[in-house]
Structure formats: structure tokens, C-alpha cells
C-alpha positions in Angstrom: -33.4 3.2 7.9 -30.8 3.2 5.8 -26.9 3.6 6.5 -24.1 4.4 4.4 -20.5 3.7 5.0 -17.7 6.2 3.6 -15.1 3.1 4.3 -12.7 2.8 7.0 -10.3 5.6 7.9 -7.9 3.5 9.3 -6.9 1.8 5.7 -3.4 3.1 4.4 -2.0 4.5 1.2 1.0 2.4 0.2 3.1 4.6 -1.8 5.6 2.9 -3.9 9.5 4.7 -3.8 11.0 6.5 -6.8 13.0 4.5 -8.7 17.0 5.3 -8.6 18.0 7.2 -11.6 21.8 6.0 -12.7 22.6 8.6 -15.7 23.2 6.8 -19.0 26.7 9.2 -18.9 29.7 6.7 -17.3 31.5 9.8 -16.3 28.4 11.0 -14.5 27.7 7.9 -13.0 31.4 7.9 -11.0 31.4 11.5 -10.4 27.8 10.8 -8.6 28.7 7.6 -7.4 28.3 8.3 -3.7 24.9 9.5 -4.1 23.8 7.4 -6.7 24.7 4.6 -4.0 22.7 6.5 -1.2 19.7 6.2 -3.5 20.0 2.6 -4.4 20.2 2.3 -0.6 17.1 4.0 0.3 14.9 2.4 -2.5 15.8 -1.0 -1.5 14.9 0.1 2.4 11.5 1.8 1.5 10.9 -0.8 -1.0 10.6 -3.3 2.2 8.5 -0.5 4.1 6.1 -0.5 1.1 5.9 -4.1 0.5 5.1 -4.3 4.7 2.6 -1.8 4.0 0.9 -3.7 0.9 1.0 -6.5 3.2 -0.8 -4.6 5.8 -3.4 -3.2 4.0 -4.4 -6.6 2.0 -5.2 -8.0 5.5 -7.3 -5.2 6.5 -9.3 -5.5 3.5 -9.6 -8.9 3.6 -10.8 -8.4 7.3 -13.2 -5.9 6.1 -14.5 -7.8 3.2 -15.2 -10.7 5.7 -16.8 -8.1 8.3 -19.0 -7.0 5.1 -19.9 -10.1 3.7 -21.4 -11.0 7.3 -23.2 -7.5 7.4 -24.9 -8.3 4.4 -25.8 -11.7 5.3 -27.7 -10.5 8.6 -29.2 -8.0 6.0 -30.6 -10.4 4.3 -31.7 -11.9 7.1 -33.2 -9.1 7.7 -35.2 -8.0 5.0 -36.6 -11.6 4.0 -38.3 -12.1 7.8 
């Protein structure tokens, strides 16, 4: 019998944050400060949340890469009896 595996639905999508835009314009820049600042703000907080989540997902994978590469060793087992 044969079994196929469509992966683990558990992993994660790490979705890196939009970089602040900070108009080339000086003018612009002061007359937007405040918002300009808000967005600075919340890069360098989901920044963190993605690097957590990088972080995350590289140790499932590496679990899962160990779980598979002892799956295919009993499969070999298997196979050569």
C-alpha cells in the first residue's frame, strides 16, 4: 500500500511586514510625522511577531524532517526484509 502525505496543516505562513515609507519630500515627512512614526512603530512590533514566527516554523520543520527521516528509515526496513 502506498500513502501519500499532503504535509502538515499545522505549519504557518510567516508573512514579513511592509516596510515604512518616509516620503523623499522634507515637508511631507513633518506634515505626516505622526503617522509616519505610527508606522515605524508597528513595523518594528510585527517585525518581532514575524521573526517569533520564523522561529516557530523552523522548529516544526526541523521536527518534521526528523519525524520523516525516521519514517523512511523503518521503510527501508521495510522493504529490504
Amino acid at each position: 500500500m502506498l500513502l501519500l502525505s499532503t504535509g502538515n496543516a499545522s505549519s504557518e505562513t510567516c508573512l514579513a511586514p511592509i516596510r515604512p515609507y518616509v516620503p523623499a519630500d522634507a515637508r511631507a515627512a513633518r506634515d505626516y510625522a505622526d503617522l509616519i512614526r505610527r508606522d515605524f512603530e508597528l513595523y518594528i512590533r510585527d517585525i518581532q511577531s514575524y521573526f517569533r514566527c520564523l522561529e516557530a516554523e523552523r522548529a516544526r520543520a526541523f521536527e518534521e524532517a526528523r519525524e520523516v527521516s525516521e519514517e523512511y528509515g523503518r521503510f527501508l526496513m521495510v522493504i529490504d526484509r
